[in-house]
C-alpha positions in Angstrom: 0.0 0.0 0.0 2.9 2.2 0.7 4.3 1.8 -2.2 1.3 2.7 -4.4 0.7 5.5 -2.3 4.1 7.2 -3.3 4.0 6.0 -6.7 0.4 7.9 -6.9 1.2 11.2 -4.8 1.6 14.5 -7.1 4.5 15.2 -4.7 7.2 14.8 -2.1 4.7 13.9 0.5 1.8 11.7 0.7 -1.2 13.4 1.4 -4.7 12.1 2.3 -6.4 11.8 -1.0 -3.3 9.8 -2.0 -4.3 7.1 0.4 -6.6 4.5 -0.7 -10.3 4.5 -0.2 -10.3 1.6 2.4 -8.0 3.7 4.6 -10.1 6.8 4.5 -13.8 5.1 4.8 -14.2 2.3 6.9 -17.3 1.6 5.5 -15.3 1.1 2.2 -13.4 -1.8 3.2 -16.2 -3.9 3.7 -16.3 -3.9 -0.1 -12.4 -4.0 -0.5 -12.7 -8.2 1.7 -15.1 -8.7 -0.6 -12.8 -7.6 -3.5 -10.0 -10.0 -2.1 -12.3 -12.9 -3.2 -12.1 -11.1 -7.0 -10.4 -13.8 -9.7 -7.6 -11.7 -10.7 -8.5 -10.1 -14.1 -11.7 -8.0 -11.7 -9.2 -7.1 -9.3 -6.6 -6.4 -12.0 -9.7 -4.1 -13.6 -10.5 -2.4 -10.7 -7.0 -1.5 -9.5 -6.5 -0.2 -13.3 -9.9 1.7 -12.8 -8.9 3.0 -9.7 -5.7 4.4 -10.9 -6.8 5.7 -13.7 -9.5 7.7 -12.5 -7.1 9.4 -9.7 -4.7 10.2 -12.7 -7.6 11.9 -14.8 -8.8 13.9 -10.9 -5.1 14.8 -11.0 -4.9 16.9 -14.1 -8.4 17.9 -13.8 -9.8 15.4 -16.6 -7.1 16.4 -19.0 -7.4 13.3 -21.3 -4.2 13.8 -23.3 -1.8 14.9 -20.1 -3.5 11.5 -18.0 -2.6 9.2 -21.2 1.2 10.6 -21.2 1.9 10.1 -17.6 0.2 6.1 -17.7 2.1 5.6 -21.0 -1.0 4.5 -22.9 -2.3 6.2 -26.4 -5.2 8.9 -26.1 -7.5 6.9 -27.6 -7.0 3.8 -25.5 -7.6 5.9 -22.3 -11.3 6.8 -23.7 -12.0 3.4 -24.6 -11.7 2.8 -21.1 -13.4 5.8 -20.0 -16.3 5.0 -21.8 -16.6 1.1 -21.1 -16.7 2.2 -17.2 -18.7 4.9 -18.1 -21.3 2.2 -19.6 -20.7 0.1 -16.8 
């Protein structure tokens, strides 16, 4: 956990909405046992979901800066926007 934490913070120091959700709600992690039951490619999704999505709050939905820093093409990141957008 630490280590995702630092990887995710925007800078020297990790602050709170760097942590993950089942640190900050307690109600969250609840769902997050019922995740470790999750064959990996769900938990593989979510975690990718997950980051993602705290990449795009990060530079304020700015599709093309989000797709440079997770190394993926412009258009891949909004096929995945829009299938968990569908979803």
């Amino acid at each position: 956990m630490i280590e995702r934490c630092v990887v995710l913070a925007e800078g020297p120091l990790v602050q709170l909405n760097d942590l993950p959700l089942d640190v900050l709600l307690p109600e969250h992690r609840l769902k997050v046992r019922r995740a470790e039951r999750l064959p990996l490619k769900q938990a593989s999704e979510q975690f990718e979901r997950q980051v993602v999505l705290r990449i795009m709050e990060r530079v304020k939905g700015n599709q093309s800066e989000a797709a440079r820093i997770l190394g993926v093409h412009r258009n891949s990141l909004k096929r995945m926007l829009a299938r968990w957008k569908s979803s």
